[in-house]
C-alpha positions in Angstrom: 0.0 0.0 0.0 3.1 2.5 0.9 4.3 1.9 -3.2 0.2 2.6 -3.9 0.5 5.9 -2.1 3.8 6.8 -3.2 2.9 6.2 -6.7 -0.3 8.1 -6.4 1.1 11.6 -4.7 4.0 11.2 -7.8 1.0 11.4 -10.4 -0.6 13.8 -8.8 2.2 16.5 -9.2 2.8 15.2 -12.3 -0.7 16.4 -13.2 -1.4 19.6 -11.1 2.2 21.5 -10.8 0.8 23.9 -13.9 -2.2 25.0 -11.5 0.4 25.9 -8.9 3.3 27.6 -10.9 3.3 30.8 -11.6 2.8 32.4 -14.8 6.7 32.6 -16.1 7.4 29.2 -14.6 7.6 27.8 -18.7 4.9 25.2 -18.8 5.9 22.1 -20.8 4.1 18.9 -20.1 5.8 17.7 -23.5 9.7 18.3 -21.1 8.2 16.6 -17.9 6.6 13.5 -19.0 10.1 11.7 -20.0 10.6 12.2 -16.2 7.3 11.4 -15.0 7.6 7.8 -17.2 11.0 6.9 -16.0 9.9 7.7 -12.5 6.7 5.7 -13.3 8.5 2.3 -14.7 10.6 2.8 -11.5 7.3 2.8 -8.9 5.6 0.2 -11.0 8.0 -2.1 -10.4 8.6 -1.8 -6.8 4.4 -2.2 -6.6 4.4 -5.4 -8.5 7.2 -6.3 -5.6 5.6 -5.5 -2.7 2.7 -7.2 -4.1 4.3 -10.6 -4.5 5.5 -9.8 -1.5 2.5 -9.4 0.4 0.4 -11.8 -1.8 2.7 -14.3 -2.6 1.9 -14.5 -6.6 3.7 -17.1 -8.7 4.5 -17.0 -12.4 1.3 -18.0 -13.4 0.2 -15.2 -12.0 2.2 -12.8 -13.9 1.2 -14.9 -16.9 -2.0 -13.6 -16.4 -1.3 -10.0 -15.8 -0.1 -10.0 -19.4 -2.2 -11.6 -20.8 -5.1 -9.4 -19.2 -3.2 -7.1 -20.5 -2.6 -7.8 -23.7 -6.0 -8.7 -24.1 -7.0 -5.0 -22.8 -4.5 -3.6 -25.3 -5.9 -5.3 -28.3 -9.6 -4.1 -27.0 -9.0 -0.7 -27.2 -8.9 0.3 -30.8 -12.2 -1.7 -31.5 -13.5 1.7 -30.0 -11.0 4.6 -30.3 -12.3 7.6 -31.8 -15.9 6.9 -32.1 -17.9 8.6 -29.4 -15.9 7.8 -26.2 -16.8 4.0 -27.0 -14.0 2.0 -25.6 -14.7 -1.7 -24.9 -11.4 -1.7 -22.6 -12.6 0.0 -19.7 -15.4 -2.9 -18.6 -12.0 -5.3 -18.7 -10.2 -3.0 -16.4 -12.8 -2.9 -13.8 -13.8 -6.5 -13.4 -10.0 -7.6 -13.7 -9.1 -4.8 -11.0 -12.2 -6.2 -8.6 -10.1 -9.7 -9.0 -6.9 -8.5 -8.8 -7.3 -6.2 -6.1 -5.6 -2.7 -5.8 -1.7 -3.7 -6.3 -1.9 -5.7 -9.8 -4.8 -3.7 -10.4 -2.6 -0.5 -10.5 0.2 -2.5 -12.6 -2.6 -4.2 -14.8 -4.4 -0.7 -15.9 -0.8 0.8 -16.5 0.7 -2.1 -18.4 -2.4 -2.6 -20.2 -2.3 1.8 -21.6 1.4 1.1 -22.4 0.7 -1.9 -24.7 -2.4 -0.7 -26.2 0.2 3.3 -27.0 2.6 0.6 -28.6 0.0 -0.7 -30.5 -2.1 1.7 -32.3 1.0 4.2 -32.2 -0.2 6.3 -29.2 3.3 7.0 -28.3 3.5 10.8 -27.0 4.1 12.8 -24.1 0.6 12.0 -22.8 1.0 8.4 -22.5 2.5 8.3 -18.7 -0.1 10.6 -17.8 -2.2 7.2 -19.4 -0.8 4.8 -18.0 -1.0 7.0 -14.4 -4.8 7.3 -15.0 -5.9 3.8 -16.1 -3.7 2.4 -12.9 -6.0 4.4 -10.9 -8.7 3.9 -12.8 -8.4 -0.2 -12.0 -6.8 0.3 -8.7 -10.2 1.8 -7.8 -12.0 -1.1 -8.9 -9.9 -3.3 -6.4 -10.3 -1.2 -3.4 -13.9 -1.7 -3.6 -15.7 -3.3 -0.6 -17.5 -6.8 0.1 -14.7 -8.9 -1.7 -15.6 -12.0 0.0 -19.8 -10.9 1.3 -20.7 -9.1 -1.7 -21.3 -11.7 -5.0 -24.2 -11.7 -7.8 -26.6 -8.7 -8.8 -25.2 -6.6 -5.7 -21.8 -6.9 -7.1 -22.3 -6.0 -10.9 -24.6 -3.1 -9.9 -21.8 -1.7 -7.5 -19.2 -2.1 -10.3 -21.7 -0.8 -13.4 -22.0 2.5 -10.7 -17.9 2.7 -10.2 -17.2 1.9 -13.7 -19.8 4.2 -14.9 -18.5 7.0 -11.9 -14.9 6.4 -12.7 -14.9 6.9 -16.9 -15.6 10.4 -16.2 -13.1 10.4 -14.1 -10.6 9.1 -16.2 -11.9 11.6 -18.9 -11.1 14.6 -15.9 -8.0 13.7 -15.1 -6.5 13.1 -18.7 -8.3 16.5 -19.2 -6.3 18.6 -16.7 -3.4 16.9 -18.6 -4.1 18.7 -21.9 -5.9 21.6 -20.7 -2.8 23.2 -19.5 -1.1 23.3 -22.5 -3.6 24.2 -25.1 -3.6 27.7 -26.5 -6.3 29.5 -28.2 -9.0 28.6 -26.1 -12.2 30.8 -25.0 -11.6 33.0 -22.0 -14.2 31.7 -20.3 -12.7 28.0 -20.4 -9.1 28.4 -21.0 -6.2 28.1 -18.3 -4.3 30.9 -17.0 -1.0 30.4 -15.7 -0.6 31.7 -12.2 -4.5 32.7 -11.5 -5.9 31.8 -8.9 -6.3 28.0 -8.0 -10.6 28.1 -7.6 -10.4 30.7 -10.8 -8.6 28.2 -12.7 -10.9 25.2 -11.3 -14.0 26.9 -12.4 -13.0 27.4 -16.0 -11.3 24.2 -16.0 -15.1 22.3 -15.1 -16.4 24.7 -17.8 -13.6 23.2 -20.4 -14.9 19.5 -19.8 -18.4 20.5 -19.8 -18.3 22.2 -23.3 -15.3 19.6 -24.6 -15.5 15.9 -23.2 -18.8 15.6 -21.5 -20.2 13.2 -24.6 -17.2 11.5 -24.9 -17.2 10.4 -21.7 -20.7 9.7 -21.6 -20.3 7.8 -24.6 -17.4 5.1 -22.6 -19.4 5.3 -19.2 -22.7 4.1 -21.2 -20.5 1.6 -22.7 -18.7 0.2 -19.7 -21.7 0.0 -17.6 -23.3 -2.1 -20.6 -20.8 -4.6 -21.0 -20.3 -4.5 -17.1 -23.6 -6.0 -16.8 -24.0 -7.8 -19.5 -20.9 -9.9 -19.8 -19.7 -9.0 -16.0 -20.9 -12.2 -14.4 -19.3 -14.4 -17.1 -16.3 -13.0 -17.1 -16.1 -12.5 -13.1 -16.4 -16.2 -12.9 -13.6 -17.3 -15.1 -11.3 -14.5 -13.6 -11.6 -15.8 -10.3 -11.1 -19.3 -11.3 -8.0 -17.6 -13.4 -6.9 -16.5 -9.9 -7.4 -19.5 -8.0 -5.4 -21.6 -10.7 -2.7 -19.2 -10.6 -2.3 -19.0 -7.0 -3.2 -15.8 -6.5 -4.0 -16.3 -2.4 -2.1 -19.6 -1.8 0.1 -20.0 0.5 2.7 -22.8 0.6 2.0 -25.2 3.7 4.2 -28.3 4.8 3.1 -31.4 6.4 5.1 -34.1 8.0 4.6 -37.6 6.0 1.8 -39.9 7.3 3.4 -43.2 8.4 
C-alpha cells in the first residue's frame, strides 16, 4: 500500500504543478513527461514487488497479468475515436475487482502502455495514461465486500464505479491537456498563475463544453458490458486466480506413516 500511495502523490504532481506555478514558470508537459515515465516504470516495479511480497503470486500469476493485458491492449482500438466507445474499460474494472488494488494499478498501466505501442499512441501524454488507467483499475480493487458481496449486488456496485470512474478518467486526462492548449475561450481556458478556484472553475467549464459526450459515450459503454458480460467473465477471472495461485500460501506437512 506504501508503493500505492507513493505512486499516487508522484502522479498527482505530475498532473497539477501547472495550476500551482506561476505564470513565467515555462509550462511544458511535453519536457516533464520523460521524467514522469521513467519515474513511473521505477514505482511500477517496486508495486508489483511488494505485491508478490504481500500476496505471494507465482509465475502464473504474472502470466495472467499479461495476458489481461494484452487482451485490454488489443480491445481498445475496436472503439478509439468513435464517441468515447471504448470496450477496454469494462476489462479494467472487473479484472481490477479480481486482482485487487496492487496488480490492479500495474494491470491498468501495463495494459495503456501496450495498447500506445500498439495503435502508435506513443507521446508525451501516454504516462499521464498509464497514471490514469492504474488508478482507474486500482479503484475497482479497493472496492468493498470482496468475500460478502457476490451476484446482482456486485455487478450493480461495479456498473456504478465503472460508470463513476470513466468520467473520471476523462477529468484527469483533461487537466493533462488543458494546460497546454492555446487559443481557447476565455471563459474556459487556463491561465497560468490565476488563482487555484479561478482556474478550477474554467477548467469544469472546459470539460463540460469539450469531453462531456465522450465520456458519456465510454461510461454508457462500460456500464453495458459491465452488466451484461460481467458475471461471465467474473467467474472465469476468479477461477484464473485460483489456478494461478493468487492467495495460496505454501503449507508443509510431516509424511503420514
Amino acid at each position: 500500500m506504501a508503493a500505492l500511495v507513493l505512486i499516487s502523490v508522484v502522479g498527482l504532481a505530475g498532473f497539477g504543478w501547472p495550476l500551482l506555478a506561476g505564470p513565467d514558470s515555462g509550462l511544458a508537459h511535453a519536457e516533464d513527461a520523460p521524467w514522469l515515465f521513467a519515474v513511473l516504470l521505477a514505482l511500477l516495479v517496486g508495486v508489483v514487488l511488494a505485491t508478490v511480497a504481500d500476496s505471494g503470486l507465482d509465475a502464473k500469476a504474472v502470466a495472467m497479468l499479461g495476458v489481461l493485458a494484452a487482451v485490454g491492449a488489443a480491445l481498445r482500438p475496436l472503439g478509439a475515436g468513435t464517441a468515447g466507445l471504448e470496450p477496454m474499460f469494462f476489462l479494467m474494472v472487473l479484472s481490477g475487482r479480481v486482482l485487487g488494488p496492487g496488480f490492479g494499478f500495474v494491470l491498468g498501466s501495463v495494459t495503456m502502455f501496450a495498447s500506445a505501442l500498439l495503435t502508435g499512441g506513443v507521446g508525451p501524454w501516454m504516462p499521464f495514461q498509464m497514471l490514469s488507467m492504474g488508478w482507474f483499475t486500482m479503484g475497482a480493487g479497493l472496492l468493498p465486500g470482496v468475500d460478502r458481496l457476490r451476484g446482482r449486488g456486485e455487478l450493480l456496485m461495479l456498473a456504478v464505479y465503472g460508470f463513476l470512474a470513466a468520467f473520471a478518467y476523462g477529468t484527469v486526462m483533461n487537466l493533462y491537456g488543458w494546460t497546454i492548449l492555446r487559443d481557447l475561450a476565455p471563459g474556459i481556458s487556463f491561465v497560468a498563475g490565476d488563482a487555484l478556484h479561478e482556474n478550477l472553475v474554467r477548467f469544469l467549464a472546459y470539460c463540460a463544453a469539450t469531453s462531456l459526450g465522450w465520456d458519456l459515450g465510454r461510461a454508457a459503454l462500460t456500464v453495458a458490458l459491465t452488466l451484461s458480460i460481467g458475471p461471465t467473465l467474473l467467474r472465469a477471472l476468479r477461477r484464473a486466480t485460483r489456478r494461478a495461485a493468487f492467495d495460496a500460501r505454501a503449507a508443509f506437512e510431516a509424511p503420514k506413516a
